[in-house]
FIZA-233975 format. One record per residue (C-alpha): residue in one letter; residue number from 0; x negated, y negated, z negated. Coordinates in Angstrom, 1 decimal, decimal comma. Last residue first. Example, Ala and Ser with C-alpha at 12.3 -4.5 7.8 and 13.67 -1.06 7.14 Angstrom:
2
("S"; 1; (-13,7; 1,1; -7,1))
("A"; 0; (-12,3; 4,5; -7,8))
This chain:
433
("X"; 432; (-0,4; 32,4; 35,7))
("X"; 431; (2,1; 30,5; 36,6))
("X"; 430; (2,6; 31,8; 40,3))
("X"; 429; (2,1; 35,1; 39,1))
("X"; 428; (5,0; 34,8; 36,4))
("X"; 427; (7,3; 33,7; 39,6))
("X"; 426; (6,4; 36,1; 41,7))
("X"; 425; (6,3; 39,7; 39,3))
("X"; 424; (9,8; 38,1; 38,2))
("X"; 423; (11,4; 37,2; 41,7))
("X"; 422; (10,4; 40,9; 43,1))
("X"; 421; (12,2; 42,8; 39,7))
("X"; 420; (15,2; 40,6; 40,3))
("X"; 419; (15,5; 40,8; 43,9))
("X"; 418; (15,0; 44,5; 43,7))
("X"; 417; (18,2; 44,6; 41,1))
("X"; 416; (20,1; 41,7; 43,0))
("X"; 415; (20,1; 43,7; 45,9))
("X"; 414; (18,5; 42,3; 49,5))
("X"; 413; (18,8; 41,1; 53,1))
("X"; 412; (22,6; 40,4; 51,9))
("X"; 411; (22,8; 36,9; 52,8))
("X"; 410; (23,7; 35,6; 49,1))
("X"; 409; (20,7; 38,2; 47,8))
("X"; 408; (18,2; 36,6; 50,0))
("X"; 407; (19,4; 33,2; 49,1))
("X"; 406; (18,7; 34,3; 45,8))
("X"; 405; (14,9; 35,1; 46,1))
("X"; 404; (14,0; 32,1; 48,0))
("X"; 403; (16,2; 30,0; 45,2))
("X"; 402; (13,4; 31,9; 42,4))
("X"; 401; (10,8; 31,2; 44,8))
("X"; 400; (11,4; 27,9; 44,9))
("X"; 399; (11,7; 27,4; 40,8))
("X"; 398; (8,4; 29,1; 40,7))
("X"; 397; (7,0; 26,9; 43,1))
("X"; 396; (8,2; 24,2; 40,9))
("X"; 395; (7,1; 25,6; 37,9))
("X"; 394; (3,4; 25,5; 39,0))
("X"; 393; (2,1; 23,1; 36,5))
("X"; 392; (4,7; 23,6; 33,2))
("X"; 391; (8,6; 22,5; 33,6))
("X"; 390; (9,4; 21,6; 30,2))
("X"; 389; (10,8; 23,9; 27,5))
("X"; 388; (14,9; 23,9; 26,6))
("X"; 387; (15,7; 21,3; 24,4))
("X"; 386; (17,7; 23,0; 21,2))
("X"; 385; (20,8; 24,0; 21,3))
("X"; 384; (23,4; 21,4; 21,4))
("X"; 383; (27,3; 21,7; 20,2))
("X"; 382; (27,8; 18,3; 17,5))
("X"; 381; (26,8; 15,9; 20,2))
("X"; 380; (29,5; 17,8; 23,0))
("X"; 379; (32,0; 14,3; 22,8))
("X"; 378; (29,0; 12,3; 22,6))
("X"; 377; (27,6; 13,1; 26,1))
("X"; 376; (31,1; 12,9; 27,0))
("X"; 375; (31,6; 9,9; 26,2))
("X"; 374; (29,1; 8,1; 27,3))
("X"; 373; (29,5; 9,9; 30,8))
("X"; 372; (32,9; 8,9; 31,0))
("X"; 371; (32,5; 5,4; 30,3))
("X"; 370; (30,0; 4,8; 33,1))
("X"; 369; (32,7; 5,8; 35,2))
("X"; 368; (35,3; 3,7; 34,1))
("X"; 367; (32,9; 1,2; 33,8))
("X"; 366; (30,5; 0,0; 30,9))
("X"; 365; (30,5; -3,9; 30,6))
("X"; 364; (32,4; -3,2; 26,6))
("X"; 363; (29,5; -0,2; 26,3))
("X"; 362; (26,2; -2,7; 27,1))
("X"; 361; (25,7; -3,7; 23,5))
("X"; 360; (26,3; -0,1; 21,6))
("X"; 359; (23,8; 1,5; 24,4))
("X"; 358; (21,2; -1,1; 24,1))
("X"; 357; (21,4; -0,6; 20,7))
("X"; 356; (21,5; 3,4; 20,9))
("X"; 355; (17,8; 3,3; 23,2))
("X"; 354; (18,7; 6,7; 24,9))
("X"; 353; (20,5; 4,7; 27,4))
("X"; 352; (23,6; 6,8; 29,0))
("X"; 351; (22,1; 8,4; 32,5))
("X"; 350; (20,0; 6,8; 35,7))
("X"; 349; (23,6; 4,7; 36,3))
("X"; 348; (24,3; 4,5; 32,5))
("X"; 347; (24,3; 0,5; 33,0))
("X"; 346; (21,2; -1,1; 34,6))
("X"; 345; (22,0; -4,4; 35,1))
("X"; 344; (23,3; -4,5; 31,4))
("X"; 343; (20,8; -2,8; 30,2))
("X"; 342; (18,0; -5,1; 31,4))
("X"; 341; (19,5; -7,9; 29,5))
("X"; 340; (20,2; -5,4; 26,1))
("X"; 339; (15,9; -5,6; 26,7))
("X"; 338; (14,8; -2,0; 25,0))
("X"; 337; (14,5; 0,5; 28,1))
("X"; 336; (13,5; -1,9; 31,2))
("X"; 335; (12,0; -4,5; 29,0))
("X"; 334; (9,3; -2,0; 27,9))
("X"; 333; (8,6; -0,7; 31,5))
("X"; 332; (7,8; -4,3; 32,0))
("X"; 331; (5,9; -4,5; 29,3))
("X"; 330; (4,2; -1,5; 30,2))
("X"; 329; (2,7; -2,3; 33,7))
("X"; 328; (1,8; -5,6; 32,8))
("X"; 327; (0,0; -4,4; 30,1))
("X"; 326; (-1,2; -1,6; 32,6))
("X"; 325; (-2,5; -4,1; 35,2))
("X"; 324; (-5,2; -2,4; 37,9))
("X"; 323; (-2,6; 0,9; 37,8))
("X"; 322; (-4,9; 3,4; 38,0))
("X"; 321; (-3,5; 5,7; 34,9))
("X"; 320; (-0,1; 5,2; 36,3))
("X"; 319; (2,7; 4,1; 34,0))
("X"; 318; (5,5; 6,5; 33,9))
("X"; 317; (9,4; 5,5; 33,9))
("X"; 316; (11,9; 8,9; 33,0))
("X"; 315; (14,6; 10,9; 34,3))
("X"; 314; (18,0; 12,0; 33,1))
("X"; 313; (16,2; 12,6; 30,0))
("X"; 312; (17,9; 16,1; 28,9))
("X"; 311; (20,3; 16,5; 25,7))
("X"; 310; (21,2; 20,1; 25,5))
("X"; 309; (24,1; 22,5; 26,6))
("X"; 308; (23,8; 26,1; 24,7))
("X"; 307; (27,5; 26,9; 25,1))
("X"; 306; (27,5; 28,9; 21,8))
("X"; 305; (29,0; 26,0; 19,9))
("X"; 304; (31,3; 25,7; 23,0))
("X"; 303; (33,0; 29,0; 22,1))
("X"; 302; (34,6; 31,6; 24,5))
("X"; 301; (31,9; 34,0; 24,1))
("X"; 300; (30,0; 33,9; 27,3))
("X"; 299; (30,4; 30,0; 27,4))
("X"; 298; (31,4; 27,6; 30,0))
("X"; 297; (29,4; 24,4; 30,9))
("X"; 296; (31,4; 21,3; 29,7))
("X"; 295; (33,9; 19,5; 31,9))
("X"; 294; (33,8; 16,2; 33,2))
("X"; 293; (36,9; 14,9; 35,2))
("X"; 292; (37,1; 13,2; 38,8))
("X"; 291; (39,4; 10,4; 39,7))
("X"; 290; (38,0; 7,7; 39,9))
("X"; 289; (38,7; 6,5; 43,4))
("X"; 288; (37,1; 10,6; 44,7))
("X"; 287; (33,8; 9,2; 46,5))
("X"; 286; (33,3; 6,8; 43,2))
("X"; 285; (33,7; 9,6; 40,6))
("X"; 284; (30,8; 11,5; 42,4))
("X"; 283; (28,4; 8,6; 42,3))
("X"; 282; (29,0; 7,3; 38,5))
("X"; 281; (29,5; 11,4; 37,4))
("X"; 280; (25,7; 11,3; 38,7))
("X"; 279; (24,8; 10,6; 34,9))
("X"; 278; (26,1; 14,0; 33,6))
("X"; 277; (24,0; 16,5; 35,6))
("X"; 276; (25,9; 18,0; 38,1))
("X"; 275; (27,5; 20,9; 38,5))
("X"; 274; (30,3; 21,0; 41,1))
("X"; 273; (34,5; 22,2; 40,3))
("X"; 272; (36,9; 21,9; 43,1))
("X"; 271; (35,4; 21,8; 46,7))
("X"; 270; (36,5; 20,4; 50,0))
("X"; 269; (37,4; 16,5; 49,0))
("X"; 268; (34,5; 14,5; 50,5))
("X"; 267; (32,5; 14,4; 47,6))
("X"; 266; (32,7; 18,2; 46,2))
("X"; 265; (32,0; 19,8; 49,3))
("X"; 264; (28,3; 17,5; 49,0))
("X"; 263; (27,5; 14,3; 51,3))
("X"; 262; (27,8; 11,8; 48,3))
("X"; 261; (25,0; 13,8; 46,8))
("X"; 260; (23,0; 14,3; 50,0))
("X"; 259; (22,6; 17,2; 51,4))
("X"; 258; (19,7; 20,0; 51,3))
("X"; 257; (21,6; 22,5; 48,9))
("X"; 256; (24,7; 22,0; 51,2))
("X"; 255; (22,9; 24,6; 54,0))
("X"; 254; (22,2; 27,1; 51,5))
("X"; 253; (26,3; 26,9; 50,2))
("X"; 252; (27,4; 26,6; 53,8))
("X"; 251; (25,6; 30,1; 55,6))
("X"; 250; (25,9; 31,9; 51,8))
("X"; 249; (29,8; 32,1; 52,1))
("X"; 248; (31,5; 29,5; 50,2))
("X"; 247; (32,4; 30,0; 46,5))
("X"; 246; (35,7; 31,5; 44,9))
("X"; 245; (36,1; 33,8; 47,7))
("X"; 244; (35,6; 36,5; 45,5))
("X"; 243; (32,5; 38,0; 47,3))
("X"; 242; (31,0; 34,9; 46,9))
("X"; 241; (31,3; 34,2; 43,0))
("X"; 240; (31,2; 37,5; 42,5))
("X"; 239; (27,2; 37,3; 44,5))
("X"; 238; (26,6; 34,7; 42,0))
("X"; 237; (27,5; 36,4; 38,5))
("X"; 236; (24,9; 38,9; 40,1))
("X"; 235; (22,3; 36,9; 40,6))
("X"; 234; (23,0; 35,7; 37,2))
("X"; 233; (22,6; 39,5; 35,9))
("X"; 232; (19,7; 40,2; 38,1))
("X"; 231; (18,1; 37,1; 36,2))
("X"; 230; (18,2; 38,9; 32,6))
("X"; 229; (17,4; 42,3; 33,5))
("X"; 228; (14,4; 41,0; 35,4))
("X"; 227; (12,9; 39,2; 32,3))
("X"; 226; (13,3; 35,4; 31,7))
("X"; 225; (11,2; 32,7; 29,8))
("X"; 224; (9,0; 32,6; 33,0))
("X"; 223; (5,3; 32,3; 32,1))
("X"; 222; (2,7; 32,1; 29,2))
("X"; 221; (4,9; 29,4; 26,9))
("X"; 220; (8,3; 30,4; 28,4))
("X"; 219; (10,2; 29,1; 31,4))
("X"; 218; (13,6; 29,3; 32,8))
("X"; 217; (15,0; 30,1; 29,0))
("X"; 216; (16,3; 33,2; 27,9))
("X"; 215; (18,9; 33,9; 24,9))
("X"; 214; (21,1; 35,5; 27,4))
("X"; 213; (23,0; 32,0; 26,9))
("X"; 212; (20,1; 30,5; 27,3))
("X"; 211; (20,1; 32,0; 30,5))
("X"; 210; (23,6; 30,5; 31,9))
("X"; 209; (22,7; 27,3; 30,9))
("X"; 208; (19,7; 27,2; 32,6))
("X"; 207; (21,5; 28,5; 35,9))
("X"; 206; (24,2; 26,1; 35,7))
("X"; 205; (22,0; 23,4; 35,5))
("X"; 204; (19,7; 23,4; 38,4))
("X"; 203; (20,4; 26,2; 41,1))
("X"; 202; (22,4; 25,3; 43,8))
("X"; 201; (21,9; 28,5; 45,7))
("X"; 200; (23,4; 30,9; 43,1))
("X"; 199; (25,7; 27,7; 41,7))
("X"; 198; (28,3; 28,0; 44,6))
("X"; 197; (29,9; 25,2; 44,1))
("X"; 196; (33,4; 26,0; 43,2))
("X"; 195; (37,4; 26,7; 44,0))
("X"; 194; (36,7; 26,4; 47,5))
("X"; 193; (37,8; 24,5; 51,1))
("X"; 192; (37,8; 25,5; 54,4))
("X"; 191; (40,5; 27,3; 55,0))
("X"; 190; (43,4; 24,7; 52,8))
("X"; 189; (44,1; 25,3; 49,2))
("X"; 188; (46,5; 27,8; 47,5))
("X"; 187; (43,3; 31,3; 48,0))
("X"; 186; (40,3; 28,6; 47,0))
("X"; 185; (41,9; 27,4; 43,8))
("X"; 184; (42,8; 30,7; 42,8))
("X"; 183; (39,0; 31,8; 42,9))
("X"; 182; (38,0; 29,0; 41,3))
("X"; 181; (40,3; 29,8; 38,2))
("X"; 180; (39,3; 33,4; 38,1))
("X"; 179; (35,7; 32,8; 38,3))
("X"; 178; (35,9; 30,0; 35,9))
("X"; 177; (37,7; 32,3; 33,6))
("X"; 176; (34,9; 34,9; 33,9))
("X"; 175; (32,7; 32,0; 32,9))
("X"; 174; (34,0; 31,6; 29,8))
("X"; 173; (36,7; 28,6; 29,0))
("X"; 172; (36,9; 27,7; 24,7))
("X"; 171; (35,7; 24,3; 24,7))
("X"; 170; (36,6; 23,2; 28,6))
("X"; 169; (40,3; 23,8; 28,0))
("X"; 168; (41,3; 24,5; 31,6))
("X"; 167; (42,6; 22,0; 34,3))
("X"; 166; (46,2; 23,7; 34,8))
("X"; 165; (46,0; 25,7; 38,6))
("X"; 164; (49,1; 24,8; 41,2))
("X"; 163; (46,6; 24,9; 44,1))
("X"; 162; (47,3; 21,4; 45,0))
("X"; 161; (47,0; 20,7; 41,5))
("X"; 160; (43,2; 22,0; 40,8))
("X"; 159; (42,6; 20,5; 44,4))
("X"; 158; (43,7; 16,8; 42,9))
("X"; 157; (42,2; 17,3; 39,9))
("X"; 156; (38,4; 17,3; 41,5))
("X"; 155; (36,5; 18,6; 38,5))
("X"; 154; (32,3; 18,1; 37,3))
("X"; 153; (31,1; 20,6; 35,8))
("X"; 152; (28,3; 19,2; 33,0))
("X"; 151; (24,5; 19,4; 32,1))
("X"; 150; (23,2; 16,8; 30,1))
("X"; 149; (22,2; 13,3; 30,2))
("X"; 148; (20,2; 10,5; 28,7))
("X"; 147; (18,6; 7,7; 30,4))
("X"; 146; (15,0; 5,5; 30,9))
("X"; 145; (13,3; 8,1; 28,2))
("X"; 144; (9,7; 7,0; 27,7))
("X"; 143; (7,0; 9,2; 30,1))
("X"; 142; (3,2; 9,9; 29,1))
("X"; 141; (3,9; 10,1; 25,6))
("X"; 140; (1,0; 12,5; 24,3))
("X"; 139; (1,1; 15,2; 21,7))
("X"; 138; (0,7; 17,8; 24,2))
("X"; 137; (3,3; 16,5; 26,3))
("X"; 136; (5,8; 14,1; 25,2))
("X"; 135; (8,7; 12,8; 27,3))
("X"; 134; (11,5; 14,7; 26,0))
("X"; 133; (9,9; 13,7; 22,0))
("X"; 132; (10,9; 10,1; 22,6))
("X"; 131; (14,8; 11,1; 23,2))
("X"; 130; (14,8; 13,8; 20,6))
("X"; 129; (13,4; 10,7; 18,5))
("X"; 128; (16,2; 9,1; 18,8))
("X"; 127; (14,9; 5,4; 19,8))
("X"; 126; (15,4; 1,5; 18,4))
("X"; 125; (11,5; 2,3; 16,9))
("X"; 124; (10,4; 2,9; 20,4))
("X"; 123; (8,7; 0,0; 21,2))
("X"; 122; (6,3; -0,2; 24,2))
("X"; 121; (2,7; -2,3; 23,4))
("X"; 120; (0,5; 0,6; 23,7))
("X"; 119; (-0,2; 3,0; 20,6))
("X"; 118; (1,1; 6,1; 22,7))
("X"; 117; (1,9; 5,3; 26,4))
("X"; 116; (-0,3; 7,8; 27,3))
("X"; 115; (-1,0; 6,3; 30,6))
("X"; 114; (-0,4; 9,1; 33,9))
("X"; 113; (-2,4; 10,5; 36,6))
("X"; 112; (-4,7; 11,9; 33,6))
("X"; 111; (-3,8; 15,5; 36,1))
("X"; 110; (-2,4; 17,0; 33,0))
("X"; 109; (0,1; 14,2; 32,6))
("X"; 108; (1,3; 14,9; 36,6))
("X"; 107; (1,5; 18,3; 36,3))
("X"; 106; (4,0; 18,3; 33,1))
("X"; 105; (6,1; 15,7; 34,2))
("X"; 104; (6,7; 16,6; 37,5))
("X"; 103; (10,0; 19,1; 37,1))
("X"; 102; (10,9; 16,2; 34,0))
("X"; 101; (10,9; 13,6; 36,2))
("X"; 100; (9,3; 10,0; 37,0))
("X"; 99; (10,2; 6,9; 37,5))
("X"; 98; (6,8; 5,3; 38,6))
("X"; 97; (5,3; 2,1; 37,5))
("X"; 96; (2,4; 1,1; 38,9))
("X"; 95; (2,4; 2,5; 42,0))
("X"; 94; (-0,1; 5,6; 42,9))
("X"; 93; (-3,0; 3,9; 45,4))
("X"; 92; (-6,3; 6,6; 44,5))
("X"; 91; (-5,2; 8,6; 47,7))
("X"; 90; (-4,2; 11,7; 46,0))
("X"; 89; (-1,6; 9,5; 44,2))
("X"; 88; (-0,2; 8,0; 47,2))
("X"; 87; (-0,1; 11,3; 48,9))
("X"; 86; (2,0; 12,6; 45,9))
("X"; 85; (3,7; 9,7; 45,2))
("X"; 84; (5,3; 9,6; 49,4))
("X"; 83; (5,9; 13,8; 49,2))
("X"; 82; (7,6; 13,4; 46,0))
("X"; 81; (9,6; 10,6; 47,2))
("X"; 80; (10,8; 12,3; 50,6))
("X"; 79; (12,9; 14,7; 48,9))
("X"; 78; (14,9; 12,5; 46,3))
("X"; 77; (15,5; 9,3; 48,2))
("X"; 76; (13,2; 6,8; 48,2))
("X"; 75; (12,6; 3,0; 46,5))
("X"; 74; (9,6; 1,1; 46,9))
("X"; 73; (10,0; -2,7; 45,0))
("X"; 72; (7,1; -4,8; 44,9))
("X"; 71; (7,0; -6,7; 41,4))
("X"; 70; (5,3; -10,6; 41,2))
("X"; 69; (4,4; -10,9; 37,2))
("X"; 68; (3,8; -14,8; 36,2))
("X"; 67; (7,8; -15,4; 36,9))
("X"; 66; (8,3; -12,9; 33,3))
("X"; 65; (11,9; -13,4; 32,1))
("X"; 64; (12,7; -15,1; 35,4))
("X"; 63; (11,2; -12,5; 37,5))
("X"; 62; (12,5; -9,9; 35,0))
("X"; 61; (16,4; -10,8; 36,5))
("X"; 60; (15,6; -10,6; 39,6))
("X"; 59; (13,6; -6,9; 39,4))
("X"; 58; (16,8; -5,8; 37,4))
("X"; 57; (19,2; -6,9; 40,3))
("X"; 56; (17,0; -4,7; 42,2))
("X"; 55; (16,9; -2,1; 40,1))
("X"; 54; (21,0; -2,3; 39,9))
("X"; 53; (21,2; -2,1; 44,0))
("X"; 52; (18,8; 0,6; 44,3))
("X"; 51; (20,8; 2,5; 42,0))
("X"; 50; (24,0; 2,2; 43,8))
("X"; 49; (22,7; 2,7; 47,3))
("X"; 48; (21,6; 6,1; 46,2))
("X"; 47; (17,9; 7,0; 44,3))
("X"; 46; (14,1; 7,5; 44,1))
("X"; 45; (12,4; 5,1; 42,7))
("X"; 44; (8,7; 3,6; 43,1))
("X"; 43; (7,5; 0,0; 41,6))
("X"; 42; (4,7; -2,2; 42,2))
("X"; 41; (3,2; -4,5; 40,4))
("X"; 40; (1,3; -7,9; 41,1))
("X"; 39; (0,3; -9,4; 37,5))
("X"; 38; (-3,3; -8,7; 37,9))
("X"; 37; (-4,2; -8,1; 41,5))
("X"; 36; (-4,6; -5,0; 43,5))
("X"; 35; (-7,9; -4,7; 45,2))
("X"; 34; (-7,6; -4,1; 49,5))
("X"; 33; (-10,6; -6,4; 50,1))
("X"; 32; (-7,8; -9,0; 51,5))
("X"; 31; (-6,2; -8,8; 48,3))
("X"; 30; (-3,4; -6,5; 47,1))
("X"; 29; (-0,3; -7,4; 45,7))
("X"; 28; (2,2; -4,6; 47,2))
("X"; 27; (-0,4; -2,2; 47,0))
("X"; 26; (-0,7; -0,1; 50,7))
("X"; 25; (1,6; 2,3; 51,0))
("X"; 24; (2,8; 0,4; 54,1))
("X"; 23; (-0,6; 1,3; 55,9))
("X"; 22; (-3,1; 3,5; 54,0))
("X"; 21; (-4,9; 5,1; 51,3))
("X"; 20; (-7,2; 7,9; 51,6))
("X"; 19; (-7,0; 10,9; 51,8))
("X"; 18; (-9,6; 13,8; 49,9))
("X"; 17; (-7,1; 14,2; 47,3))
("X"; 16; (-4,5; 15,7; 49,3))
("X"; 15; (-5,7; 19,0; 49,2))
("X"; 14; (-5,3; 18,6; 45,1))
("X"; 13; (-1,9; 17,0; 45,0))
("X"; 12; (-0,1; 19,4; 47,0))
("X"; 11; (1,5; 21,7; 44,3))
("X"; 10; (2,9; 18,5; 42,6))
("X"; 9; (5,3; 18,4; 45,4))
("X"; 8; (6,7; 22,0; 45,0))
("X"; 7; (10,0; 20,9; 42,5))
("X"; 6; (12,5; 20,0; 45,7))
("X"; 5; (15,3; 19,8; 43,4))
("X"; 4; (18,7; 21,5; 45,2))
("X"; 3; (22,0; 19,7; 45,9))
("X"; 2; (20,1; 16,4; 47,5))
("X"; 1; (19,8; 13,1; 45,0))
("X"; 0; (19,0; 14,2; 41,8))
């Protein structure tokens, strides 16, 4: 994810838009004069940082020569702007090709028939966990194929955990009261300005998943959120000590960092300790700090990483549109992007650690330093997953923004966690009902 918060409301605007039509630089990148798109002329959508924009396009090279009958129009985005951009697209009948897609989206964009089942087409998946395959199921379809694994993960600047005179902790038996008191030292023997943590109440993501499955909850449940009010007031809570300790900034710079840029974030230039992240963006982060930064795992409520509850996640998917005028095409390109070792090692573990293990074996000795810590950690915590938590159904991303609506309220005092609670609930279930 490219800004601090997912903007998950996007796929809340495809039905007004469907009476627009397509236009201008949207336009198919092989379309004839009677605006038709032609077989073999694809086009590609992205969101990313300089880094992955450079790898897809070294990618797109590379597949010219593998396939030079299939002519591929590149559209990359940044996080934000590339829902908005596939949503109008889509509404207008001129959706890309082949569109990396995410687990907030996946849900409403397969029940829309926006996507191909890619079930029983030419893609191979034999060389694939089937955790990985099953992430991109829904309702017995595949409508997405794994382009990266990750998981959730704290990333750690060393250099503030020393110039604070703080030991980096052991990340297998740390709870989250020891985070507290860890970041909280870090902020009082470093520089005004600069904190111990993230403040995770208005980040969201990660954190906040891990946290409720820890309370045996879940962000969503099969008929509505998988959490009660007792269970959120306690994380809005957890929150509000993080503040009122010091251990996080005040609510004016933590809601204002939710809508920068990865590589804009406390944590990049130097000002905070300990982010979440989810494991693949350790290549971004551990280039702002010259390879410095370490991965730690989530902490636990008991002191155990077995009761952690991290899982595997796709780091994001590609999707095959439904409209595409080429889907073989379509798919065997979005076949040599996950199974080709060629593709692999263009790619890297840039969108995550490829959930395809041979690519993954083959590419390891180009792997670097970077790359190599997210492999290894996502094997170092294989033997301590729960299960997959549920995916994001149609309206969980209005949901999700009520739920950071709610908290930011709580960070700026206009209300208690316990109404907060109660209010977030009777919203967020109404807006999956």
């Amino acid at each position: 994810m490219l800004t601090r918060r997912s903007a998950l409301t996007a796929p809340l605007a495809l039905a007004p838009l469907l009476a627009l039509a397509a236009c201008g630089p949207n336009a198919p990148g092989g379309a004839t004069e009677d605006g038709a798109a032609e077989e073999g002329s694809l086009r590609f959508a992205w969101w990313g940082n300089t880094k992955r924009d450079e790898f897809t396009r070294a990618a797109l090279e590379a597949y010219a020569e593998v396939a030079p009958e299939v002519s591929i129009s590149a559209e990359p985005g940044d996080w934000g702007a590339y829902w908005d951009r596939l949503a109008t697209q889509v509404a207008g009948g001129d959706a890309p090709d082949v569109i990396q897609m995410d687990e907030g989206y996946l849900a409403e964009y397969s029940s829309r028939q926006i996507l191909v089942d890619l079930e029983g087409t030419s893609l191979a998946t034999d060389a694939f966990d089937e955790s990985a395959l099953e992430a991109g199921r829904v309702d017995g379809g595949l409508y997405a194929v794994n382009a990266g694994i990750n998981a959730p993960v704290l990333l750690v600047n060393p250099a503030l955990f020393e110039q604070a005179g703080v030991e980096l902790p052991d990340d297998t038996t740390w709870t989250w009261d020891d985070l507290l008191e860890i970041a909280t030292t870090i902020s009082q023997n470093t520089p005004e300005g600069t904190y111990g943590t993230q403040q995770f109440g208005a980040a969201g993501g990660p954190p906040l998943t891990v946290f409720l499955r820890q309370l045996g909850a879940e962000r969503f449940g099969p008929d509505g959120l998988g959490y009660d009010a007792s269970q959120i007031q306690q994380w809005m809570d957890y929150a509000l000590r993080l503040q009122d300790s010091g251990a996080a900034p005040p609510a004016d710079v933590a809601v204002e960092e939710t809508g920068q840029s990865v590589d804009q974030a406390l944590f990049a230039v130097g000002r905070c300790a300990i982010q979440s992240q989810w494991s693949n963006q350790v290549v971004t982060l551990d280039n702002s700090l010259d390879g410095t930064v370490r991965m730690l795992r989530m902490p636990s409520m008991t002191g155990s990483a077995a009761d952690a509850q991290l899982w595997y996640k796709a780091s994001m998917y590609f999707s095959v549109s439904a409209s595409s005028a080429d889907q073989e095409a379509a798919v065997e390109f979005v076949d040599w992007l996950v199974n080709s070792v060629d593709a692999g090692k263009l790619l890297l573990a840039e969108r995550g650690v490829p959930a395809n293990l041979e690519v993954r074996e083959a590419i390891r000795p180009d792997l670097a330093e970077s790359d190599l810590k997210a492999v290894e950690y996502i094997e170092a915590i294989a033997e301590e997953l729960g299960d997959p938590p549920p995916l994001t159904p149609p309206g969980g991303g209005a949901a999700d923004d009520a739920m950071s609506r709610h908290l930011e309220d709580v960070l700026f005092g206009r209300i208690d966690p316990v109404a907060a609670s109660e209010a977030l609930v009777e919203e967020g279930n109404g807006l999956l009902a």
